[in-house]
Z-matrix of the N, CA and C atoms (Angstrom, degrees):
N
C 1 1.425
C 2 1.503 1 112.63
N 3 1.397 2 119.94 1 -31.24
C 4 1.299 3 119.47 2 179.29
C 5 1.293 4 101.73 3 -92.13
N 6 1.301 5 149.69 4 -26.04
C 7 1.291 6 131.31 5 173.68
C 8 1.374 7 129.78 6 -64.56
N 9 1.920 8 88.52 7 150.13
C 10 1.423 9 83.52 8 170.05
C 11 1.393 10 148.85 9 -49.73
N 12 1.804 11 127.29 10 128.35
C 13 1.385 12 139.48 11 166.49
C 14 2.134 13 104.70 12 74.81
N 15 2.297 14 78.28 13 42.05
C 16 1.697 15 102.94 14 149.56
C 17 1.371 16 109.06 15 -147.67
N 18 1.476 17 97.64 16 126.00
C 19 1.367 18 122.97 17 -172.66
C 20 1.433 19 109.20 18 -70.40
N 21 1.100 20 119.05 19 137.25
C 22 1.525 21 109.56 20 -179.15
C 23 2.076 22 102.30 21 -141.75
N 24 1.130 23 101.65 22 143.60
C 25 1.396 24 103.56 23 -170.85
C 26 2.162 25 96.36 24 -134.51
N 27 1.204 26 89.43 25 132.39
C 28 1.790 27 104.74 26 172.97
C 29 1.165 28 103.33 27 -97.79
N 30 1.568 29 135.90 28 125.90
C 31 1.437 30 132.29 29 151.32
C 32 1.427 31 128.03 30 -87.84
N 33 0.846 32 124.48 31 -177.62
C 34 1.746 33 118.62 32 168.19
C 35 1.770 34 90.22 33 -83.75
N 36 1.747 35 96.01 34 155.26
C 37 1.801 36 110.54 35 156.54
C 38 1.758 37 91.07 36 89.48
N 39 1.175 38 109.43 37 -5.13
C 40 2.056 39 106.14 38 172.29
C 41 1.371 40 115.98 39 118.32
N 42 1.602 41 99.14 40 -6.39
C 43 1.889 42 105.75 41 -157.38
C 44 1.689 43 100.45 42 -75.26
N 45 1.429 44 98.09 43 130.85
C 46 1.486 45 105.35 44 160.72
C 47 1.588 46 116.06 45 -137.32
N 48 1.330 47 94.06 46 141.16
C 49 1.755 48 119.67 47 -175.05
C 50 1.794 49 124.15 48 -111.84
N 51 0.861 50 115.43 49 95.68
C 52 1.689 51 122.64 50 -168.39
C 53 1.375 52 107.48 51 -114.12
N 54 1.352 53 138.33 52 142.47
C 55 1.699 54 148.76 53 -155.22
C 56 1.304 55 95.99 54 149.73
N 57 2.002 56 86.19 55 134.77
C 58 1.088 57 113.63 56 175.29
C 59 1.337 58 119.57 57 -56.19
N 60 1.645 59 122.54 58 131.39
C 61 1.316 60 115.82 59 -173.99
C 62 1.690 61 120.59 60 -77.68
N 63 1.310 62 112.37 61 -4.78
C 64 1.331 63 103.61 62 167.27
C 65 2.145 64 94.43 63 -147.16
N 66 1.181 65 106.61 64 140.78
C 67 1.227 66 76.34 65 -178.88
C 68 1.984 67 93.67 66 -116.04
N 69 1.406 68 112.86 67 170.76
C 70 1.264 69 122.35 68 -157.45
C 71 1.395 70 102.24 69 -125.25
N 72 1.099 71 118.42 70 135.00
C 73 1.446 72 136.57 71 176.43
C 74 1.862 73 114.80 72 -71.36
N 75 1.631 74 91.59 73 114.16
C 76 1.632 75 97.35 74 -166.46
C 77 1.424 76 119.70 75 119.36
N 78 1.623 77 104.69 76 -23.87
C 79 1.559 78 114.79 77 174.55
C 80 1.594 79 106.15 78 -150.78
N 81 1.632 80 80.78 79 131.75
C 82 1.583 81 109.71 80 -177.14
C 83 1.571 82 100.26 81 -71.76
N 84 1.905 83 93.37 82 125.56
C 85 1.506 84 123.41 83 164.37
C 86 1.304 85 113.31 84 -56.92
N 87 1.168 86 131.35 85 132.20
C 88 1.679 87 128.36 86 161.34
C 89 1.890 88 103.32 87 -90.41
N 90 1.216 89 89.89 88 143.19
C 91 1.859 90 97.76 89 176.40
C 92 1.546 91 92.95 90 -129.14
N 93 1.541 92 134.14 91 158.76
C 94 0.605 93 164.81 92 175.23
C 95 1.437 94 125.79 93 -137.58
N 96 1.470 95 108.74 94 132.58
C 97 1.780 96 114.81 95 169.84
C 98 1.651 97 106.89 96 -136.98
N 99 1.080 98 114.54 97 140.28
C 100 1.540 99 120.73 98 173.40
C 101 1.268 100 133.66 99 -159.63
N 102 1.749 101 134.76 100 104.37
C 103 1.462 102 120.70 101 -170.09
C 104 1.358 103 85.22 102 -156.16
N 105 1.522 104 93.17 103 167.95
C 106 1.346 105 112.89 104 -159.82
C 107 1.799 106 103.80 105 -111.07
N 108 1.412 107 119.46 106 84.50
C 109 1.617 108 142.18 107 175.87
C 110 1.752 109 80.35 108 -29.41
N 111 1.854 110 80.53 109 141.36
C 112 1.826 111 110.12 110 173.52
C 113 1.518 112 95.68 111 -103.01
N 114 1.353 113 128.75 112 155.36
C 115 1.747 114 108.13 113 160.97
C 116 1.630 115 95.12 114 -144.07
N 117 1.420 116 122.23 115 173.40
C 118 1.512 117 103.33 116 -178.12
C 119 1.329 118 127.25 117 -102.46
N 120 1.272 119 119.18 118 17.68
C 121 1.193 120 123.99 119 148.44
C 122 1.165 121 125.96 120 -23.79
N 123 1.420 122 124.22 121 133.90
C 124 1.278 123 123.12 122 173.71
C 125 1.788 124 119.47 123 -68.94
N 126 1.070 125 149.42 124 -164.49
C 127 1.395 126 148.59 125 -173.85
C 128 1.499 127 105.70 126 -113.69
N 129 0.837 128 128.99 127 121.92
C 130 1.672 129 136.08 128 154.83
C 131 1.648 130 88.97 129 103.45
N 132 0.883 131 137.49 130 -6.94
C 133 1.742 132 137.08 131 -162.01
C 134 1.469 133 112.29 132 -110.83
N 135 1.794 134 120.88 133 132.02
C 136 1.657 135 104.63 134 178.76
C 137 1.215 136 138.07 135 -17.46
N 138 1.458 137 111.86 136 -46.15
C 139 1.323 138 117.29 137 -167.76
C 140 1.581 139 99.96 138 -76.42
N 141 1.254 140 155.74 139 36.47
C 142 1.479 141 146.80 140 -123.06
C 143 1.683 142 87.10 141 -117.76
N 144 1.214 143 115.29 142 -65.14
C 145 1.224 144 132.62 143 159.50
C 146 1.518 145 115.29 144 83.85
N 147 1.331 146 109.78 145 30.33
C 148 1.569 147 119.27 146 159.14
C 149 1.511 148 104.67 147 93.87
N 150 1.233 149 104.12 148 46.30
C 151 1.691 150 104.65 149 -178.67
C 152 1.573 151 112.81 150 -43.87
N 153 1.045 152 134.10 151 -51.77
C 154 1.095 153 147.84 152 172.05
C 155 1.554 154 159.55 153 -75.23
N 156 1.522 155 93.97 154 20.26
C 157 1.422 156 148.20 155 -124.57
C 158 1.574 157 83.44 156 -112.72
N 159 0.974 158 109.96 157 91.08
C 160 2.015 159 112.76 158 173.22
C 161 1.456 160 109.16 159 -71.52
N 162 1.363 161 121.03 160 120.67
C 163 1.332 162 117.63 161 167.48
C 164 1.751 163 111.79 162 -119.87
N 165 1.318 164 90.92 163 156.93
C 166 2.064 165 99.30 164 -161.76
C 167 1.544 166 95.18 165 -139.13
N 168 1.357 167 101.91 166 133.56
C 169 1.807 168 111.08 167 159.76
C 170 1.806 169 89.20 168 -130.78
N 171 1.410 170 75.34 169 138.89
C 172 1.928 171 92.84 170 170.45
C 173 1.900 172 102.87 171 -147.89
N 174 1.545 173 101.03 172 137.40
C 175 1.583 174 110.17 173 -160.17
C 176 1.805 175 87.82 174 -133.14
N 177 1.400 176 102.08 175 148.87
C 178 1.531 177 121.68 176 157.46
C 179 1.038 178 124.81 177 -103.29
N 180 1.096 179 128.01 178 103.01
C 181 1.766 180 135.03 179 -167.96
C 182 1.370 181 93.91 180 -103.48
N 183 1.547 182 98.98 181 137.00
C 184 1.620 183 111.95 182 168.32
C 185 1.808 184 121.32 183 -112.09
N 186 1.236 185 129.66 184 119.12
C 187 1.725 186 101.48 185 -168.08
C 188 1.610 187 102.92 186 -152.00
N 189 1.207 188 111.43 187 169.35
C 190 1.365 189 111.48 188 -172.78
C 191 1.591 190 103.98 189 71.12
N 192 1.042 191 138.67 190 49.95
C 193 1.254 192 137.49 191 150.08
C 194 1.378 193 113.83 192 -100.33
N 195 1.082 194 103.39 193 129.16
C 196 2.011 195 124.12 194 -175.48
C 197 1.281 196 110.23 195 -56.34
N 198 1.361 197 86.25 196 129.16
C 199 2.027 198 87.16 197 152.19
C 200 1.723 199 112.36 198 -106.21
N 201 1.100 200 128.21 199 118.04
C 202 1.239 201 150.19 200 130.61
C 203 1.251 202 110.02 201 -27.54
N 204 1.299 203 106.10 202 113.19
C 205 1.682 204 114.25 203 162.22
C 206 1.170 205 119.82 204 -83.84
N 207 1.292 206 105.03 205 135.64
C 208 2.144 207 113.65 206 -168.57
C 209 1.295 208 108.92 207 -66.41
N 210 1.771 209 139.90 208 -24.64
C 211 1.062 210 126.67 209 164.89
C 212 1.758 211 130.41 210 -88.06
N 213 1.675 212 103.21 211 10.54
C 214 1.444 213 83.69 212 -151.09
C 215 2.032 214 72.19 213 -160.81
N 216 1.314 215 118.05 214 94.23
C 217 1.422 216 123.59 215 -155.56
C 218 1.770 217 102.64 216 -89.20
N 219 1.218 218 105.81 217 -3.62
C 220 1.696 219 114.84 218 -166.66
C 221 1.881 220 78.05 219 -108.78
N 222 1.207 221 137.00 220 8.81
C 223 1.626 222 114.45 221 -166.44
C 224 1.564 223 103.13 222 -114.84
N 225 0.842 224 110.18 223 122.11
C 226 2.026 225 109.90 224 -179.21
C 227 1.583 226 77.71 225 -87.84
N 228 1.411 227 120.15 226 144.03
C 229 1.705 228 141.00 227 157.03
C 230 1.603 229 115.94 228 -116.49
N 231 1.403 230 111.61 229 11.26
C 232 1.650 231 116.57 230 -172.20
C 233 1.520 232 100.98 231 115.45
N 234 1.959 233 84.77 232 -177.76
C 235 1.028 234 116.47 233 -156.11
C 236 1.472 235 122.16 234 -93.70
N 237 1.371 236 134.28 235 146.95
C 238 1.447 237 124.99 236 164.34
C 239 1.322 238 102.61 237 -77.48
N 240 1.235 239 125.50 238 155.63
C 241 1.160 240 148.70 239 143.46
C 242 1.625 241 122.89 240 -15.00
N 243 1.204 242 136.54 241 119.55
C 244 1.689 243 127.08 242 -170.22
C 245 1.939 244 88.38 243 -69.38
N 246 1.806 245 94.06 244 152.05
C 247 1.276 246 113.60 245 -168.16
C 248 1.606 247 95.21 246 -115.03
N 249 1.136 248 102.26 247 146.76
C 250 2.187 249 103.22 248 157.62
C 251 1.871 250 95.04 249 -94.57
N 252 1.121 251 112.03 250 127.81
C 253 1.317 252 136.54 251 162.92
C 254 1.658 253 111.99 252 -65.83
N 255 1.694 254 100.77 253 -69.77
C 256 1.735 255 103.97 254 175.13
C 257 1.516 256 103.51 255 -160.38
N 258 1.315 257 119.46 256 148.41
C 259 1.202 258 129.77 257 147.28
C 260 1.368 259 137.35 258 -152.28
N 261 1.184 260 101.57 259 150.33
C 262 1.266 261 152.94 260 -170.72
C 263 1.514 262 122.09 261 -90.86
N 264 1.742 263 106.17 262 114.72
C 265 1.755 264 101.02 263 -169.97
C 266 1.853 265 78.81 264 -150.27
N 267 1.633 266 109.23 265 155.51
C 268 1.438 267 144.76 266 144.80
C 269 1.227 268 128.65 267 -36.79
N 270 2.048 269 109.55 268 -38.71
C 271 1.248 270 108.05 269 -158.68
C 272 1.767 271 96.95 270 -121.37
């Protein structure tokens, strides 16, 4: 999150958002999500329900990979589609 050319954004309520600020063709982007769920449970009481309960999704995006045209093997014609690589969640 602190390195260089990753974007990272703080919300109010705990939420944090981190992704690569440019991502590069050939290497999988990491994305990140993370905040800490409110619920209305009261505090100290059954219903409390894990106030404090950190939850995380983190994804590998792959993008900018070429398409090769079938007649002409030196010709990029565009792009595939961005891929999820893997992810990864808390819940």
């Amino acid at each position: 999150g602190d390195a260089t050319g990753t974007w990272s954004l703080r919300l109010p309520g705990g939420v944090l958002i981190q992704c690569p600020r440019v991502v590069v063709g050939g290497m999988a982007g990491i994305c990140r999500l993370a905040w800490l769920p409110e619920d209305d449970g009261e505090a100290g009481t059954p219903d409390d329900g894990n106030r404090a309960k950190l939850l995380r999704v983190e994804a590998s995006v792959s993008a900018l990979e070429p398409v090769v045209s079938d007649e002409d093997e030196n010709m990029m014609v565009g792009f595939y589609p961005p891929s999820l690589g893997s992810l990864r969640t808390d819940v």
